[in-house]
N, C-alpha and C positions, 0 to 999 in steps of 0.2 A: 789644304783647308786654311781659310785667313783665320787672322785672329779675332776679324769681328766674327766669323762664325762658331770659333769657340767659345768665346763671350755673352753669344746666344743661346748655343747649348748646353752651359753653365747654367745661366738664369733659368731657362726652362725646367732642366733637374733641380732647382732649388726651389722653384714657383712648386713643383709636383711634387716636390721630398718636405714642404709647408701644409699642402693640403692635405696629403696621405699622413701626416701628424696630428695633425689638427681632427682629422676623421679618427685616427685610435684614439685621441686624448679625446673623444667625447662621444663615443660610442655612443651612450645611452642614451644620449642625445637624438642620435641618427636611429636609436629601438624606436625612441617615444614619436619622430616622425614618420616612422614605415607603418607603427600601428595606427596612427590617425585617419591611412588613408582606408578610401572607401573598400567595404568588406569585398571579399571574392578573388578569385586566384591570382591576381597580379598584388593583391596586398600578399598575401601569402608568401609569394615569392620574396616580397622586399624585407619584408620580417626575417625570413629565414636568412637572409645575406646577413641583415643589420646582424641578427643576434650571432649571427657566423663571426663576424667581424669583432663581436660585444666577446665572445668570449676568448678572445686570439689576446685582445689589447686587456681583458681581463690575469688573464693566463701571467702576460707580460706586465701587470699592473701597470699598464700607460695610462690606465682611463679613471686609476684612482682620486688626481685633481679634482675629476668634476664630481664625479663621487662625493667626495668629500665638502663640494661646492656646495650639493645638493643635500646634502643632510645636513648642511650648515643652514642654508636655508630653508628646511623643513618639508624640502619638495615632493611630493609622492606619500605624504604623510597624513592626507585628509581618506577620510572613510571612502568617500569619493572615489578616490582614484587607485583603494585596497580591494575593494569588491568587485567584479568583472562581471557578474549578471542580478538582473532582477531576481530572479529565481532563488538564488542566495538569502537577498531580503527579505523574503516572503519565508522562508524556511527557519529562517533565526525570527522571527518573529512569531512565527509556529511556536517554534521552540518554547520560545518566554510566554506562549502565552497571551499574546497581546494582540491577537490579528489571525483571520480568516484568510480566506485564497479567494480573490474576488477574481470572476472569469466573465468576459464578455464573447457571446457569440459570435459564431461569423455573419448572422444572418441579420445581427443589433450594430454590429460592427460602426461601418458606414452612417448608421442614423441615429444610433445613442442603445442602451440598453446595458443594464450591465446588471449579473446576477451573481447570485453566493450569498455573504450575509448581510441581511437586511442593513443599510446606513445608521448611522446613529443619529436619532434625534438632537435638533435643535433645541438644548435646554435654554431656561431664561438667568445663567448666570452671566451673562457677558461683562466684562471687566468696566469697573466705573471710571470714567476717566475728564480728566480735570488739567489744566496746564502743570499741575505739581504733580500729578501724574499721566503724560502722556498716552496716549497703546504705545504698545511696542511693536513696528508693524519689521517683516522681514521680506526683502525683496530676495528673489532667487530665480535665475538662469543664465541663458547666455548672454550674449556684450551685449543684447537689444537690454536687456534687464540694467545696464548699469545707470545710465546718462536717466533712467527715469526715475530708480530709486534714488537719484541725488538730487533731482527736482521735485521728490517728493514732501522731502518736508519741508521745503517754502511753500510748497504749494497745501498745506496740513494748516498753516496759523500757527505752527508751531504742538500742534497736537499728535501727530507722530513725530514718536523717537525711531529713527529709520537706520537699519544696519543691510549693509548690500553684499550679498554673496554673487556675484556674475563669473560667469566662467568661460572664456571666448570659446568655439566653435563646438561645446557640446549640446547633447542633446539628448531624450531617450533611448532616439536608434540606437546609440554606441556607449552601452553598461563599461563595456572594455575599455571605454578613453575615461569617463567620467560617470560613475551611477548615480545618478540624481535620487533617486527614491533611496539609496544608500545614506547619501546627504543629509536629505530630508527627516530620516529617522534621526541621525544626529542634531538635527538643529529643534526637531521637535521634545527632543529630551531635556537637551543643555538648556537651549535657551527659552522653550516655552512661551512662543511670541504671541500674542494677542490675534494679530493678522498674517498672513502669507502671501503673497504675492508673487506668481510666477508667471514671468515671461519669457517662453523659452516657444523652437519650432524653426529658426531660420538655418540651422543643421539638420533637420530632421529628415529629409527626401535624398535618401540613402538606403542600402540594403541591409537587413536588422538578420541577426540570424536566432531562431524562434529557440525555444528549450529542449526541444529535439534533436537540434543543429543543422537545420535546412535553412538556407537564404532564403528570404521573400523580398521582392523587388517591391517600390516604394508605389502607391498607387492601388499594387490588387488588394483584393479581398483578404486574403492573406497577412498582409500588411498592415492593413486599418484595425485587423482583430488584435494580433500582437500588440501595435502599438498602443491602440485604446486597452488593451490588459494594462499595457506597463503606465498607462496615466491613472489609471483607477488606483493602482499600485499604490502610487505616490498621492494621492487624494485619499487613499485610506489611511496610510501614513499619518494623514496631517491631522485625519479626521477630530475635532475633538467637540463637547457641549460650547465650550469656550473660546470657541477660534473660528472665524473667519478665514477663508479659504478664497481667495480672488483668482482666476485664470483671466489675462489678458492674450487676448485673441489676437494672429499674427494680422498685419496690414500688406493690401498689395507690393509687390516689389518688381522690383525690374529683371531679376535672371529669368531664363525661358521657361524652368522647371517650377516656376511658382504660378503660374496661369492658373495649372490643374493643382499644383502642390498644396496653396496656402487655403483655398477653398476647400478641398478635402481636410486638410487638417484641421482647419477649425470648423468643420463642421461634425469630424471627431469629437474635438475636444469639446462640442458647443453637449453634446449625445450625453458623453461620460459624465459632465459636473453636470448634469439635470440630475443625475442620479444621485447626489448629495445634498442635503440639505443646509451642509454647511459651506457649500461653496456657488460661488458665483461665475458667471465670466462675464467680461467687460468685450462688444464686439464691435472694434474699429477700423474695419474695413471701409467703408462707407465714407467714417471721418476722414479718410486720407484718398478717399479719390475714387474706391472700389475700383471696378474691373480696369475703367480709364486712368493707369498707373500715371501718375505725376509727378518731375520733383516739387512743385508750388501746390497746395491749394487752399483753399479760403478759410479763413480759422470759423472754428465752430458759431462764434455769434456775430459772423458774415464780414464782410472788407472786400479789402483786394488779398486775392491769391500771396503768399508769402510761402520761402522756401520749408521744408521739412523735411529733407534729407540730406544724408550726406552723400559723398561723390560718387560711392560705390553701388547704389542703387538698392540698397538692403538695409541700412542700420538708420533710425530716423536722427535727426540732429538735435539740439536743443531745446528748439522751439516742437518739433513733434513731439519730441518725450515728455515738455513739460504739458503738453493738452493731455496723454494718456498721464500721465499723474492728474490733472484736475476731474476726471473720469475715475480715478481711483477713489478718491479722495469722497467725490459725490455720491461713489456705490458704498464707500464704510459708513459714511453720514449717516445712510440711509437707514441700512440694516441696523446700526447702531439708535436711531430713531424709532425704530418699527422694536425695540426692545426693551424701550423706556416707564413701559407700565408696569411688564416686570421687576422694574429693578428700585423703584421708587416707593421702597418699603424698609422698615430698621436704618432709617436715616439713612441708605443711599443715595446717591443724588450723581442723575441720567446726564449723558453728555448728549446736545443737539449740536448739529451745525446750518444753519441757514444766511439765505442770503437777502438783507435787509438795505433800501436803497439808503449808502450814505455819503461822504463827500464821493465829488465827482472824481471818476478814478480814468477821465480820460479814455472817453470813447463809449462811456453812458454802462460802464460794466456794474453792477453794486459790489460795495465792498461786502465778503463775509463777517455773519456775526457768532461769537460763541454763546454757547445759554448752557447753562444747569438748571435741570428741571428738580424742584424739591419735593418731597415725599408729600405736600399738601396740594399739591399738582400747582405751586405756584412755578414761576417759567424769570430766572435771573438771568439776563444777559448782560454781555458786557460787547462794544466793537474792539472788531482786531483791527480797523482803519485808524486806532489812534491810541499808541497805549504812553500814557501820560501819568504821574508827569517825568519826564525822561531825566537822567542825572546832567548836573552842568557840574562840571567840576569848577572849582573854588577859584578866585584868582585872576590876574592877566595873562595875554596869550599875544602871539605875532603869528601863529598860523594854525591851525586846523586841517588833520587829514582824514577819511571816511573810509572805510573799506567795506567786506561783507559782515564782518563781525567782530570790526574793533575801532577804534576811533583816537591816532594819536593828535597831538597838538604840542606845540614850542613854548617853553613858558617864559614871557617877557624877561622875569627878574633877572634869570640868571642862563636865559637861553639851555634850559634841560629838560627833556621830553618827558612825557605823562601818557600814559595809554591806556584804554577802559575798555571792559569786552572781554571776549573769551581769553581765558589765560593760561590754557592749552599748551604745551610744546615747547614751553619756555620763550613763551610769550610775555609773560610776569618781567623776563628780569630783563628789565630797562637799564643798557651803562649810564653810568653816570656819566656827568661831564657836559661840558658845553657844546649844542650841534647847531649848524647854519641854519638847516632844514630836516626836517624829519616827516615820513611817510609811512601811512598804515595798509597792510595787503592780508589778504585772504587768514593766511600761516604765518607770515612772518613781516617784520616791521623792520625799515634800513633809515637810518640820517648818515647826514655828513658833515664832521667835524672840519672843526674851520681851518686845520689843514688841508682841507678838499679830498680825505680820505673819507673812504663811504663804511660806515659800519652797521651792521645788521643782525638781529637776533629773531628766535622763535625755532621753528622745526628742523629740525636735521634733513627731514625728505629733501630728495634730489638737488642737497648741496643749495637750498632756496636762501640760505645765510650764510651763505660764505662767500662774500663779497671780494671781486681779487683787489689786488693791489694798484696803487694807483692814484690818481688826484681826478677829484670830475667835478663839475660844477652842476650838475642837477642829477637825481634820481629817481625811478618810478618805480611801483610794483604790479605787479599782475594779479596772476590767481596764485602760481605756481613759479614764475621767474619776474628779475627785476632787468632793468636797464637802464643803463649811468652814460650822461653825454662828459667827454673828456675836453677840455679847455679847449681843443682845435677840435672841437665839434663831432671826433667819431665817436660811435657808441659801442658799449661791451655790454652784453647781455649774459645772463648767467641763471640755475635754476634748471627746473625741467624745459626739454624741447618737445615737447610731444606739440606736431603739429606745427612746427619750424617757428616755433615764437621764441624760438633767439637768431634767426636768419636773420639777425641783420644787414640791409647790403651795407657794402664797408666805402658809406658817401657823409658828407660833412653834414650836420642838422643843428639846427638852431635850436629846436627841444623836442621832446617825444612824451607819450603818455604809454605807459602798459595796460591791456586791458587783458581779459581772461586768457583768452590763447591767440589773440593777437596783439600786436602795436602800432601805435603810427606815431610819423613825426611831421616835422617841418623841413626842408632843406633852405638854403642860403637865397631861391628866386622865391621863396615862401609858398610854394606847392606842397600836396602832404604827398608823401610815400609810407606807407603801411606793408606789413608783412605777416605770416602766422596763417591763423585759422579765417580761412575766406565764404564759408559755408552759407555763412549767411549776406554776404557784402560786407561785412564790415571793414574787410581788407582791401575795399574796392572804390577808395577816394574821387569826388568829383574833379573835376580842375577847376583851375584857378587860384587865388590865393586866398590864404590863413594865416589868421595873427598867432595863435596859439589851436589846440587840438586835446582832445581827452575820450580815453579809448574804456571803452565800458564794457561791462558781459559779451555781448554780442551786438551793439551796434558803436558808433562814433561819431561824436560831435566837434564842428569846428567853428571858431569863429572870424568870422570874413573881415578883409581890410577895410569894408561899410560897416563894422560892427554889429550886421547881423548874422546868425545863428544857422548855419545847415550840418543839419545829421543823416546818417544813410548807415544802412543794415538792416539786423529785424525791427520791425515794426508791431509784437505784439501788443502791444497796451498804447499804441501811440508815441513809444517812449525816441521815435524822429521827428513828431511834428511841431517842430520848434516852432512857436507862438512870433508872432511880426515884432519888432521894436529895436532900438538901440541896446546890446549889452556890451558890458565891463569884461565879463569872461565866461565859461561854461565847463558845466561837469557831465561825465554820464556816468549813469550809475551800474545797478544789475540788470533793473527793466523802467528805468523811470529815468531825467535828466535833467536839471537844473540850469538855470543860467544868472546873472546879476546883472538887474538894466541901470543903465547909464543914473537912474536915480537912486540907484543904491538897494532897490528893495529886489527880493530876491523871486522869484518865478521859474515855477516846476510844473513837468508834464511829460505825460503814461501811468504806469502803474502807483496807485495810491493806497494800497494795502500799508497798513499801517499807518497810514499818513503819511510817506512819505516825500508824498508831492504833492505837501498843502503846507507850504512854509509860512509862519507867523510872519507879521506885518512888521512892518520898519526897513531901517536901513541895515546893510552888510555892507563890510569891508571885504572876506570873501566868503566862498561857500566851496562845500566837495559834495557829493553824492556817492555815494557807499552804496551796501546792499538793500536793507530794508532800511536803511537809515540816510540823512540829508543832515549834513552841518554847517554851520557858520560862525563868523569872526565879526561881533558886534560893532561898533566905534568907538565904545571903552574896553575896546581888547576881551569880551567873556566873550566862553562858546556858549552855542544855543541851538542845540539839536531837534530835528522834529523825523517820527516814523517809531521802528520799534526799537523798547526798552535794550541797552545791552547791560551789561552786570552794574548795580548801583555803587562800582567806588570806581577810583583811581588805582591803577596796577601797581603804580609808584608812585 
């Protein structure tokens, strides 16, 4: 035998003596994926190995590590994931007192019906709510649930306080991974939310096993009765005089088992919430393409086709999640409107929401306006297109930066940064000291001192301030990571990578912009190359050459060696159709983009919520475009922001 072949069969017993370790030290690991899979005897068998295994490495405390991982981070520790059937929650609720056994027949199944005890009425206390007091709206499901409770409340005016429970691959079928109605009691106690909001069903077309312990396969009769018990379940849970109950209906998708799946299911779900008073469902199927599944189709107040999904043909992206939130948003308005006679007695005062034509917001959409109706039936509103007057902090400045909810800027005197806006996460503490340049992002805020070291403060999350070592001559920030071009032009990216938004290729760039989950830059023949999240195009530069580039939520702007202006990505509000003329330079914002022409005066266009793509008149030296907010650098050095209000002082 040579020696290379014992060299091989070394490495090979060392590759297999790593993974058979790695398998004991995380046992539990390998419980918690053999339970996940679909119910029926090949899970069965894989459980039994796992927990074979669980209890060997147990025995031998090899598996204590991740043990100890896990209850350092709290895992396994929500109600959620303690309770294994519905039937449980229904029984402790028995118990206390607080809840019936709502049961749907087989024969209501399929079309709605659901019997036991009568619903509770819709009483006329609904919570009064005002921008000092928001609702408290709670989003809850699977990962379809996440991307829209966080488009939720920009897409509110700011009138839901929005907290997101999402749980990737669960659903009702599987009490045993995840019990939702387990959940739901807990968050209907603790937190007591005003609204509820559940989007959940893209795990559901699986084999459920009923409370007698027989499988029922996804589809029969069988099936639709189970399942619609266990949504009534959690609709009775929620039930309350005070609460708003929203179900969002699943949208066409692309695997094969959604044809028949998602049409049955929501035509369950559509059955079961008729039978509550206190709940609604939102059905958008139709919005998204119905039976003729698409990734592109035409946004609700018509255009061109634009994308709304992501790759995998099931979860929608952005731009869909944020239209089922303006749907959301439409259906609390409403109900919340249709309660207003009630409530406008003992000096309460009713929250409206309507949509009143105000500046142009680019593409002919009206801005929203809020109103308080008073107990004399008189009707106060105020526009969200413009909330003024905005703070200008005091002073000179040499630059201005905008982000989604904070705003720094350079102060002439003495070259030391100032930042206003959420002060969140250690946001507040501004170093002192002299910086070249300094930039405001999402969480956290980075400059670079005139050693060309980059220093950054705000959240701890995924290491987004901890800037490495090193000298660089420009820095940018995202949502969630930042990236610094280095003297010979490569760049280091650092932060979360979710979605390769630190892949940068390792090529020389002249400069880069970060935008949410993508970047783009410049290289040395002045082409852009972009990288990260492509979902919507934004990652997907035209050719030719750019002078500079600026990478926003989901789409990106460049400006041409003619000094005009081309952007590509989404297109909801307009926020690519960059207007004809000579400019100086360009911003993109969250959904709206700025530029400055050759005259100095500044010119914005897409979404104008808040104002803020209706820049006051005169000249600028520069400008950025943030989230709901647009700033700029006067000619006597003051800033002069226009969109919505962020906190009225200085951080520092």
């Amino acid at each position: 035998m040579s020696r290379h072949t014992n060299m091989g069969l070394r490495i090979s017993f060392l590759v297999l003596l790593c993974l058979v370790s790695t398998a004991l030290l995380t046992t539990g690991k390998l419980v918690e994926i053999a339970g996940r899979q679909p119910l029926g005897d090949s899970r069965d068998r894989w459980v039994s190995a796992a927990e074979a295994v669980d209890r060997a490495a147990n025995f031998l405390s090899l598996n204590r590590p991740y043990d100890l991982i896990a209850d350092w981070r709290g895992l396994g520790q929500d109600v959620g994931e303690r309770v294994d059937t519905v039937a449980q929650v229904v029984e402790a609720r028995q118990d206390a007192g607080i809840g019936g056994v709502p049961t749907v027949s087989a024969e209501s199944a399929g079309a709605g019906g659901r019997a036991g005890p009568a619903p509770t009425g819709v009483a006329a206390q609904f919570a009064v709510v005002s921008p000092d007091r928001p609702l408290r709206v709670h989003v809850a499901g699977d990962s379809q649930a996440d991307e829209v409770g966080h488009t939720l409340a920009g897409a509110s005016g700011g009138l839901f306080d929005v907290s997101v429970n999402s749980r990737n691959s669960t659903s009702l079928a599987r009490p045993d991974y995840f019990n939702w109605p387990a959940e739901l009691l807990k968050v209907s106690i603790r937190d007591d939310p005003d609204v509820v909001v559940l989007f959940l069903g893209a795990s559901e077309w699986q084999n459920m096993e009923t409370t007698d312990g027989s499988l029922v396969e996804p589809g029969t009769p069988e099936w639709l009765q189970e399942w619609s018990w266990r949504l009534s379940v959690a609709l009775d849970i929620l039930a309350a005089d005070h609460r708003l109950i929203v179900w969002v209906g699943l949208p066409p998708m692309r695997p094969a088992w959604s044809a028949a799946g998602v049409p049955a299911i929501n035509a369950a779900a559509a059955a079961v919430v008729a039978d509550f008073p206190q709940a609604v469902m939102i059905d958008i199927w139709d919005l998204f393409g119905g039976e003729a599944y698409a990734e592109r189709v035409a946004p609700p107040a018509g255009g061109s086709p634009v994308r709304v999904r992501m790759d995998d043909g099931i979860h929608l992206n952005r731009t869909g999640s944020s239209w089922v939130s303006d749907q959301v948003v439409a259906e609390v308005a409403a109900v919340w409107e249709g309660r207003c006679d009630s409530l406008a007695e003992d000096g309460a005062i009713c929250w409206r929401a309507r949509g009143e034509a105000g500046r142009d917001s680019g593409g002919g959409a009206p801005a929203p306006e809020t109103c308080a109706e008073l107990p004399n039936g008189e009707l106060v509103c105020w526009p969200n297109d413009r909330a003024t007057p905005l703070f200008e902090p005091p002073g000179e400045y040499v630059s201005v930066s905008a982000s989604w909810n904070q705003v720094c800027a350079l102060r002439a005197a003495d070259s030391t940064a100032t930042c206003w806006g959420d002060d969140l996460d250690g946001r507040a503490d501004i170093p002192g000291g002299a910086f070249e340049s300094v930039v405001a992002g999402a969480w956290h805020a980075c400059g670079i001192r005139p050693s060309g070291q980059v220093q950054c403060w705000g959240t701890p999350v995924a290491n987004m301030a901890v800037a490495p070592a090193g000298t660089y001559t420009e820095v940018t920030i995202g949502e969630r990571h930042s990236c610094a071009v280095k003297p010979d032009g490569r760049v280091d990216c650092w932060g979360d990578n979710e979605r390769n938004r630190r892949a940068v290729p390792d090529i020389e760039f002249a400069m880069v912009s970060a935008g949410r989950w993508h970047s783009c830059g410049i290289v040395p023949d002045l082409s852009a190359v972009c990288w990260g999240d492509d979902s919507h195009g934004q990652a997907d530069p035209p050719g030719g050459q750019f002078t500079s580039l600026s990478a926003g939520e989901i789409h990106t702007c460049g400006l041409r060696t003619d000094r005009s202006v081309e952007c590509w990505g989404a297109n909801l509000h307009g926020e690519t159709e960059a207007p004809d003329g000579e400019f100086t330079s360009v911003a993109a914002g969250e959904r709206h983009s700025c530029g400055l022409l050759a005259s100095g005066e500044a010119r914005c266009w897409g979404n104008n919520d808040h104002g803020r793509a209706d820049p006051p008149a005169g000249v600028f030296l520069s400008l950025d475009a943030g989230g709901n907010i647009s700033c700029g650098l006067r000619p006597d050095h003051s800033v002069e922001c226009w969109g919505r209000e962020l906190a009225g002082e200085a951080l520092r």
